[in-house]
C-alpha positions as CSV (number, residue, x, y, z in Angstrom):
1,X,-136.1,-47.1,89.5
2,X,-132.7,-44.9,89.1
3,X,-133.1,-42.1,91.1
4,X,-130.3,-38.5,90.0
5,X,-129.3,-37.2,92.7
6,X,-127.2,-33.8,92.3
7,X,-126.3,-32.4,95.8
8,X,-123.6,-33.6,98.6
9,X,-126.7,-32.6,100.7
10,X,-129.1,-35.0,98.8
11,X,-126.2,-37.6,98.7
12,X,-125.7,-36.7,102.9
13,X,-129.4,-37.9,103.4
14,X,-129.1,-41.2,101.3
15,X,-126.0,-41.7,103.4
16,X,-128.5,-41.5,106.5
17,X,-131.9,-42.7,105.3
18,X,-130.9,-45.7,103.3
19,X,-128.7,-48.7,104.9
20,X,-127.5,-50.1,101.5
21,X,-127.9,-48.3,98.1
22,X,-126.3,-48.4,94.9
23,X,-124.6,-45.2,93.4
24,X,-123.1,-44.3,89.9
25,X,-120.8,-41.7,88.6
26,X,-122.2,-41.1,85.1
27,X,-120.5,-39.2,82.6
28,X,-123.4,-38.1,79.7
29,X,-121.0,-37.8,76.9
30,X,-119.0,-41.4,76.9
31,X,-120.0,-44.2,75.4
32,X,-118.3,-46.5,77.7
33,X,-120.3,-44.9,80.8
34,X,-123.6,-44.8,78.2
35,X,-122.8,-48.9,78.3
36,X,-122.2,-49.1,82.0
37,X,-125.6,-47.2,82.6
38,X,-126.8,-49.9,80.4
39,X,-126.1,-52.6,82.5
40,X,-126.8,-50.4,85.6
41,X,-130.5,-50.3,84.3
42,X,-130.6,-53.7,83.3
43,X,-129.4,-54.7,87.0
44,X,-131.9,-52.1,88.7
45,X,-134.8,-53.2,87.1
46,X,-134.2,-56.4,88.3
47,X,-133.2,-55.9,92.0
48,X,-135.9,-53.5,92.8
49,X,-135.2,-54.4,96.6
50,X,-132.5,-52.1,96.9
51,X,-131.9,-48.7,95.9
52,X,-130.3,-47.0,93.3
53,X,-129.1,-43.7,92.6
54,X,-127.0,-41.7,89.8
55,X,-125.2,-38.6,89.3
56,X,-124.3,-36.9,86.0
57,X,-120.4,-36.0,86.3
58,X,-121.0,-33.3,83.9
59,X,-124.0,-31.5,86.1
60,X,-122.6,-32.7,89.6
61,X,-118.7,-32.5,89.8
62,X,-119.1,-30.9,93.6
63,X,-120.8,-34.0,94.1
64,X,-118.8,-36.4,92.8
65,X,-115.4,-35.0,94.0
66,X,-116.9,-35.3,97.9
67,X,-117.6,-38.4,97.5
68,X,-113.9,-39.0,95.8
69,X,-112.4,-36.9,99.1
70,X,-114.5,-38.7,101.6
71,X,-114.2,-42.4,100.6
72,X,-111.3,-42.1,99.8
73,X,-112.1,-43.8,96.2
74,X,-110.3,-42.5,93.3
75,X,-112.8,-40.7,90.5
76,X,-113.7,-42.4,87.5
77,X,-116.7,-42.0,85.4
78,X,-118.2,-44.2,84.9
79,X,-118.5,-45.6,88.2
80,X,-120.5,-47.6,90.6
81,X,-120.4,-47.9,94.0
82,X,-122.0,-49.9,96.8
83,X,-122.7,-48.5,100.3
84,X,-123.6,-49.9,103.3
85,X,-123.9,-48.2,106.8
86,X,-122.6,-45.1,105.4
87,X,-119.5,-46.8,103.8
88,X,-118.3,-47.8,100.4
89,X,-117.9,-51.2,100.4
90,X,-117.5,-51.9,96.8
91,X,-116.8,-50.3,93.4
92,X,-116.1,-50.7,89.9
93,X,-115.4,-48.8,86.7
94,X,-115.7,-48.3,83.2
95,X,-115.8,-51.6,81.3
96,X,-116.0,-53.8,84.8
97,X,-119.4,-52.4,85.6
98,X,-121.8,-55.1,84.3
99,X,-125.1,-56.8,85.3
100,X,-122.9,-59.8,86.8
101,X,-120.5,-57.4,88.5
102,X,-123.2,-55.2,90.1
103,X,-125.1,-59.1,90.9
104,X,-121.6,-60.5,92.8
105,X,-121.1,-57.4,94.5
106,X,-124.4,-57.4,96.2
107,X,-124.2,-61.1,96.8
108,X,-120.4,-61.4,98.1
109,X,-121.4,-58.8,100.3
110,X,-124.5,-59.7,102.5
């Protein structure tokens, strides 16, 4: 299950509670981040071992521009990124985020 998450405090927790999570910068009104969410869902549902999360760019910019600033990772929506100890290890975006992208990443980096 994809979980929203809106805050840079809610994000700050994840950061703490969770050792490897999934997170994606979603934008609500393009159809190339409505695809990528797609394939995000598609992914989740099937790798229910680890978490997932979401942000809509349009109700979470704060958000999405700390994490921008603090991992040093460029903005782009749509975007997904993997985290692991509290760093970004891996992302993607736009057109590159697919069920077999999301399926290496998490692979090549266990």
């Amino acid at each position: 299950m994809i979980k929203k998450v809106d805050t840079t405090e809610q994000f700050n927790e994840l950061l703490e509670k969770e050792s490897e999570f999934f997170f994606l910068k979603h934008s609500l009104t393009c159809p190339i981040s409505q695809a990528a969410y797609q394939e995000y869902e598609k992914f989740t549902a099937e790798h229910q071992d680890i978490p997932a999360y979401y942000l809509a760019v349009q109700n979470s910019r704060p958000l999405s521009e700390y994490i921008a600033d603090t991992f040093q990772i460029k903005h782009e929506s749509p975007q997904a990124i993997l985290f692991s100890k509290g760093r970004a290890i891996w992302n993607a975006s736009h057109w590159n985020i697919t069920y077999r992208s999301l399926t290496n990443a998490l692979l090549e980096n266990k």
